[in-house]
Every structure is written in structure tokens, then in C-alpha cells.
C-alpha positions as CSV (number, residue, x, y, z in Angstrom):
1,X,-53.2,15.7,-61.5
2,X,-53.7,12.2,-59.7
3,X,-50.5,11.0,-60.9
4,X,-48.5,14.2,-59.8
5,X,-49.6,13.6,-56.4
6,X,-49.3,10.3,-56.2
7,X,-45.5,10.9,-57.7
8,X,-45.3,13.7,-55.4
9,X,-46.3,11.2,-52.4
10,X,-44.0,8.4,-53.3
11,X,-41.3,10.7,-53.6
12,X,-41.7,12.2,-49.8
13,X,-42.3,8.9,-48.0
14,X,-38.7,8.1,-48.1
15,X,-38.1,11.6,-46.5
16,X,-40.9,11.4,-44.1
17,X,-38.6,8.2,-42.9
18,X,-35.6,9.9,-42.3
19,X,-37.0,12.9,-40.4
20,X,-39.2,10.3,-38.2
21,X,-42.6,11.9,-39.4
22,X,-43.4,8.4,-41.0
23,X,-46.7,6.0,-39.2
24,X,-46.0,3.8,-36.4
25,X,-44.6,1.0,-37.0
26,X,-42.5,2.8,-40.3
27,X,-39.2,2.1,-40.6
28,X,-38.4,5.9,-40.3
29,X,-39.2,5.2,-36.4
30,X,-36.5,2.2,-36.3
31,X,-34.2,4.4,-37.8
32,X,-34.8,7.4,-35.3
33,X,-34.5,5.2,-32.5
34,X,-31.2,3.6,-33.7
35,X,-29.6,7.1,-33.8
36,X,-31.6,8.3,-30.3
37,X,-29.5,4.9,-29.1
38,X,-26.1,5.9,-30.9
39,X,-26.7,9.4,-29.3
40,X,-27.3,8.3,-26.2
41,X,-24.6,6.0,-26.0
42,X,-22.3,8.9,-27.5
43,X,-23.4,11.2,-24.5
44,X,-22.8,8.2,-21.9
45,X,-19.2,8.0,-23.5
46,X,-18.6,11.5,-23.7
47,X,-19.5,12.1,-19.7
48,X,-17.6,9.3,-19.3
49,X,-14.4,10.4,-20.6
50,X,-15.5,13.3,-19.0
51,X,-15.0,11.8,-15.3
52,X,-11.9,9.8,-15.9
53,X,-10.1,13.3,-16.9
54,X,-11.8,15.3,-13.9
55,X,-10.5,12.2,-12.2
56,X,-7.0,12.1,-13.7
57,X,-6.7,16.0,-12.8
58,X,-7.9,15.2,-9.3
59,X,-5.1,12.8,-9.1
60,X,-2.3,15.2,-10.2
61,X,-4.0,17.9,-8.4
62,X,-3.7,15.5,-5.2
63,X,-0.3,13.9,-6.0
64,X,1.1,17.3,-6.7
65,X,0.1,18.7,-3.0
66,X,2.3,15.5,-2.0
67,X,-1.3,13.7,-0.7
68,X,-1.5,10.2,-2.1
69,X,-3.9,7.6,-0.9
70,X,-1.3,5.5,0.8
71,X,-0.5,8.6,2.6
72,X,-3.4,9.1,4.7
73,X,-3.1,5.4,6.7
74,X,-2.7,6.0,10.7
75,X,0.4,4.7,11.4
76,X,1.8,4.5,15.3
77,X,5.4,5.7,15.4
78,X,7.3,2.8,16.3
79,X,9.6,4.3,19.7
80,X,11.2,0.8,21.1
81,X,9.0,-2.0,21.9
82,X,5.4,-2.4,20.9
83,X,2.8,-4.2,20.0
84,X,-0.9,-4.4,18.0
85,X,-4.1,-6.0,18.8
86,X,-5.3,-9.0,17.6
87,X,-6.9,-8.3,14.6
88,X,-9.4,-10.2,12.1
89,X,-8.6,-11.6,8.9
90,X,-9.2,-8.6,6.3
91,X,-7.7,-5.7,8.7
92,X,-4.5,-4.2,8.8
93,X,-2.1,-2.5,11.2
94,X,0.4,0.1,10.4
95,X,3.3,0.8,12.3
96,X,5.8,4.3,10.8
97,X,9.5,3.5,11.4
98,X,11.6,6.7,12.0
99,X,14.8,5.5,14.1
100,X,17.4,4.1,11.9
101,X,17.8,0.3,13.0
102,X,16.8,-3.4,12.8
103,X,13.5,-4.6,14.2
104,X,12.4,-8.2,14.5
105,X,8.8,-8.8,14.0
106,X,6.8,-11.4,15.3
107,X,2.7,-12.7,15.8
108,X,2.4,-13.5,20.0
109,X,0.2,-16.7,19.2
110,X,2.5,-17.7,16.2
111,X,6.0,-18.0,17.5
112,X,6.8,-18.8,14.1
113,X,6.0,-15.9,12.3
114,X,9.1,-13.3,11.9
115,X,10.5,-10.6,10.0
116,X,12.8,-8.2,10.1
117,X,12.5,-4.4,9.1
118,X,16.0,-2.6,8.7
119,X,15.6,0.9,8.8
120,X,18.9,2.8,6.8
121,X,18.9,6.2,5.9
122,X,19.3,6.1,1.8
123,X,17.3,2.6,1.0
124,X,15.6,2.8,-1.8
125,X,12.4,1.9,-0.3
126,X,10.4,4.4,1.5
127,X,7.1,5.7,1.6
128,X,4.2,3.5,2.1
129,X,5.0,-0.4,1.8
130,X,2.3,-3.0,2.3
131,X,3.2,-6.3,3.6
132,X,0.8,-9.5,3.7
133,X,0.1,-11.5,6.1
134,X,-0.9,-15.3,4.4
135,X,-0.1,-19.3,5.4
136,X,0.8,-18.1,9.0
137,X,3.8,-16.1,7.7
138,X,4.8,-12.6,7.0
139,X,6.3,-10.3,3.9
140,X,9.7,-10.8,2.7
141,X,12.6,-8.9,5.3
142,X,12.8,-5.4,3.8
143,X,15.3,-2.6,4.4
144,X,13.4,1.0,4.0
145,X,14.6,4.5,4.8
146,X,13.7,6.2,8.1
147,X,10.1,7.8,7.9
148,X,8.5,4.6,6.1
149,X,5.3,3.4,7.2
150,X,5.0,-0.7,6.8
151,X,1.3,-1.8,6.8
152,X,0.7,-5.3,7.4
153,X,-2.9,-6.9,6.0
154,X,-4.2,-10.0,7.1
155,X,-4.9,-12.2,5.0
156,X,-5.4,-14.9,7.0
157,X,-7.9,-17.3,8.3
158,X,-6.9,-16.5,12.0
159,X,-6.4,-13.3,14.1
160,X,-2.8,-11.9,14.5
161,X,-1.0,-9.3,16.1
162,X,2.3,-8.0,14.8
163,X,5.2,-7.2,17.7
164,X,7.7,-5.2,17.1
165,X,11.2,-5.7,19.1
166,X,14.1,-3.3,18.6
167,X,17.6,-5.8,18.4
């Protein structure tokens, strides 16, 4: 009878591992925790994916209403001359060009600074372009279609301003 239980024992204690019913310190425990872990980081994954598709359908949602992040800047209509601010390194100004034309661009404290924006109905830029503003210099001269809004960003050490002069 002894040696049935004792069988009977030795036989369950590898069971009693997996299920996690083993003594502290068992290695039924280690086990246990190692899947609790995998679980865990299977859940984390799962609401993860999770939030990048909400996210993704949020996008589409927004992009199909015609709402797009680049969208929402303030932008002053540009109607003849005008000017900004000063502003800091790290800020931006946007400025939405409507009339079809050329417009010289230029910094007040920087004489040197200038670009031009050509405005032609049936560029193939339009939208929202961003332009930086680095090593006391402005973007590249673009040509965009009427409606565009150009933002310029500072990325500067100094304060600039961006004037706009119809030619």
C-alpha cells in the first residue's frame, strides 16, 4: 500500500508543477509565472495592435472628411504687402497664398535672406508646404497653386520675421 502511494505521489508531482499547485519555491511556480509573463505581454501586444488600428481608422476616418493635421495651421491670407513678427527660434509663421503671382520674401533684420513664392494656377504643389528657416537663409523658391498655405519654421539661433512683397 506504501508503495502505491508513494508511486501514486511521484506520479502527480509533475502534474501538481504544471497546474501551479506545487510548494514555493517549485519549479511549477517558475513555470506559471513565465506563462503569466508571456500572457501578459500577449495582452500588452494585442491592445497594442489594438490602438494603432483605432488609430489607423481615425486617420482614414479624418483624411476622408478632407481634415488632415497640416490642415488645421492659422494661416493669414496674404492680400498685398505684409509682414510677421519677430519670432523665436522653434516657432513658425504661416502665411495662405490665394492670388495667382510672384512674391519676394525677405527677414527685416536679415537683408540677405530671400525667396520667392510663385503662385500659378495648375502647379503641382499645393496644399500645406513647410519651409525652414536655417544658416540665416530660407527654403528653396517654390511655385504652388493658388490656395497653398507656406509655413515657415525657425530653425534658427536668432529671431526672424518673414515679409512678404508682391512684385
Amino acid at each position: 500500500m506504501r508503495k502505491r502511494w508513494l508511486i501514486a505521489l511521484l506520479l502527480t508531482l509533475p502534474l501538481a508543477g504544471c497546474s501551479g499547485e506545487g510548494a514555493a519555491g517549485d519549479t511549477g511556480e517558475a513555470v506559471e509565472a513565465e506563462s503569466n509573463e508571456e500572457t501578459v505581454v500577449q495582452e500588452n501586444h494585442d491592445s497594442d495592435e489594438e490602438h494603432q488600428n483605432e488609430t489607423m481608422a481615425d486617420e482614414e476616418s479624418d483624411s476622408a472628411d478632407g481634415l488632415e493635421e497640416a490642415d488645421a495651421v492659422e494661416a493669414e491670407v496674404v492680400a498685398g504687402a505684409t509682414a510677421s513678427e519677430l519670432f523665436p527660434p522653434g516657432e513658425q509663421v504661416a502665411y495662405q497664398f490665394d492670388q495667382e503671382g510672384t512674391y519676394v520674401i525677405n527677414c527685416d533684420p536679415h537683408t540677405r535672406m530671400e525667396m520667392i513664392v510663385t503662385v500659378k494656377e495648375g502647379s503641382e504643389v499645393s496644399g500645406t508646404v513647410e519651409s525652414e528657416i536655417v544658416d540665416f537663409q530660407f527654403g528653396e523658391d517654390i511655385t504652388v497653386s493658388p490656395g497653398t498655405i507656406v509655413i515657415w519654421k525657425n530653425e534658427s539661433e536668432v529671431r526672424h520675421n518673414v515679409v512678404i512683397s508682391p512684385s
